[in-house]
C-alpha positions in Angstrom: 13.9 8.6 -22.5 12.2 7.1 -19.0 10.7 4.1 -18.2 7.9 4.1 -16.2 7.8 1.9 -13.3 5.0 0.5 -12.1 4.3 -0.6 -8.6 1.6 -1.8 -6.3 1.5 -0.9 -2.7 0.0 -2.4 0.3 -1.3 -1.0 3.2 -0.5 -3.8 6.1 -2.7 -4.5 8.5 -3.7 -7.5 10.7 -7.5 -8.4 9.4 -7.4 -6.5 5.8 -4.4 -5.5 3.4 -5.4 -2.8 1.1 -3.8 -2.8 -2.2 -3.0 -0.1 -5.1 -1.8 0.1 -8.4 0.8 3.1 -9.8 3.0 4.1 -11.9 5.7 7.1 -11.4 5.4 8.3 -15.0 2.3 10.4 -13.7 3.2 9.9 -10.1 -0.7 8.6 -9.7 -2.1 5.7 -7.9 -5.6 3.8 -7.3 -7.0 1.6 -4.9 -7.2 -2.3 -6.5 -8.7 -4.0 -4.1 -8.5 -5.2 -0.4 -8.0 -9.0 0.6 -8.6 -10.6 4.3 -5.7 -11.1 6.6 -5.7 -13.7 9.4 -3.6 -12.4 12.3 -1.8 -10.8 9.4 -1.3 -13.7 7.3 -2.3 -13.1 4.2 -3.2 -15.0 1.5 -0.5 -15.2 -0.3 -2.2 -17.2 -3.9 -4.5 -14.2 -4.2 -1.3 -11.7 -4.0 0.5 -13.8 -5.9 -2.6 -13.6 -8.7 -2.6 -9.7 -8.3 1.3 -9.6 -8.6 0.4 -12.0 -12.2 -2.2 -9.5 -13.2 -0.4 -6.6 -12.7 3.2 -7.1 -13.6 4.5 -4.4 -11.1 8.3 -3.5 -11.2 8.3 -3.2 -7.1 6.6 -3.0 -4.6 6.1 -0.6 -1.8 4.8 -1.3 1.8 3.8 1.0 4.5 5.3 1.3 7.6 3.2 2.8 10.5 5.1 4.6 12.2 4.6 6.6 15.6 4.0 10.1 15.4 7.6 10.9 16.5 8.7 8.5 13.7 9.8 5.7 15.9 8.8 2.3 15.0 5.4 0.9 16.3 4.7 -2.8 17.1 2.7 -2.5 13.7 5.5 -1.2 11.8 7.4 -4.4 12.5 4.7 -6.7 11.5 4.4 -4.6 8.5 8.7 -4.6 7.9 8.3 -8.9 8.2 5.3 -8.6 5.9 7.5 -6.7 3.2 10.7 -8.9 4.1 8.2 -12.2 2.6 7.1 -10.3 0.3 10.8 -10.0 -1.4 11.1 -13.6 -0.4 8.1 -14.9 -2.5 7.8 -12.9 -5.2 11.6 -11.5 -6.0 11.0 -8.0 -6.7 12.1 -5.4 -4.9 10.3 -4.1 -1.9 10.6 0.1 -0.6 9.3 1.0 2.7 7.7 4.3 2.7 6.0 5.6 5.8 2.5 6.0 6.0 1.5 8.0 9.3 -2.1 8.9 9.2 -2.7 7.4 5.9 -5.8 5.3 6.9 -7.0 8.9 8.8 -6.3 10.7 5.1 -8.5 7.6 3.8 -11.5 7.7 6.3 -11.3 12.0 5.9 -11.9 11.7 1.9 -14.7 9.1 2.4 -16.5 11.4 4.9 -15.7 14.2 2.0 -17.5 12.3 -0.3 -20.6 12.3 2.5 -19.7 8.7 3.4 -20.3 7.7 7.0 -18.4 5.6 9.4 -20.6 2.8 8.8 -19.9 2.1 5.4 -16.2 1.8 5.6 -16.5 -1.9 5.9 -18.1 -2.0 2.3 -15.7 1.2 1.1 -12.0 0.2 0.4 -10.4 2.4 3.1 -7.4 0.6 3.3 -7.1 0.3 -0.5 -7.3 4.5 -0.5 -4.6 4.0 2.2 -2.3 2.1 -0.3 -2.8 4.4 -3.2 -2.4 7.4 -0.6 1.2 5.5 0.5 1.8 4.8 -2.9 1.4 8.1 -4.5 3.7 9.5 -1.0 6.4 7.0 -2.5 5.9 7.8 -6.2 6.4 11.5 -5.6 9.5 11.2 -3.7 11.0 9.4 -6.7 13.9 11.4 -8.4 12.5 13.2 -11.7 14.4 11.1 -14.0 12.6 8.0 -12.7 9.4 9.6 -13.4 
């Protein structure tokens, strides 16, 4: 028999974090929510109330990598962001990359006939996390899942 595991994932960035919820027994994942960031500080209470709420077994960060899959100034903002995450919370934290995941994001809003415009209201960076997420969750090995 498999446990499920259930993780969130957090698409890093400098003013917003967006933030998922999944679980590898169906390999899905959906957007939770989105909180602020000041010069990539987050706040940390409200993570720590979504890591109380949803009792995740890890957590997974994306890295932004550059095309060519070197690391980006971003990616090592987002690699210290993961490394305090492990240091607050104690659960472990994967990396998984996530080129173009915010451009995945904005592409299925505009499917949906949203328009530029609105992603300030529409969680693009919490689509981002569950698009990262459910890129992490599928790479799992099929006994995990």
């Amino acid at each position: 028999m498999t446990t499920a595991v259930r993780v969130l994932g957090f698409d890093y960035g400098t003013r917003q974090i967006g933030i998922a919820s999944g679980q590898s027994l169906t390999g899905s994942a959906d957007p939770v929510t989105v909180i602020r960031a000041r010069d990539g500080i987050p706040d940390w209470d409200e993570i720590g109330r979504l890591i109380s709420e949803w009792r995740p077994d890890a957590l997974v960060v994306g890295l932004p990598l550059n095309m060519d899959g070197s690391p980006s100034d971003m990616s090592a903002r987002a690699e210290k962001f993961a490394r305090r995450l492990e240091g607050r919370f104690h659960l472990p934290v994967h990396r998984v990359d996530e080129r173009l995941s915010t451009f995945e994001a904005k592409q299925t809003l505009k499917d949906q006939g949203r328009t530029p415009t609105s992603y300030r209201t529409d969680p693009v960076d919490g689509i981002a996390a569950a698009l990262l997420l459910q890129t992490w969750l599928g790479s799992l090995p099929k006994e995990t899942q």
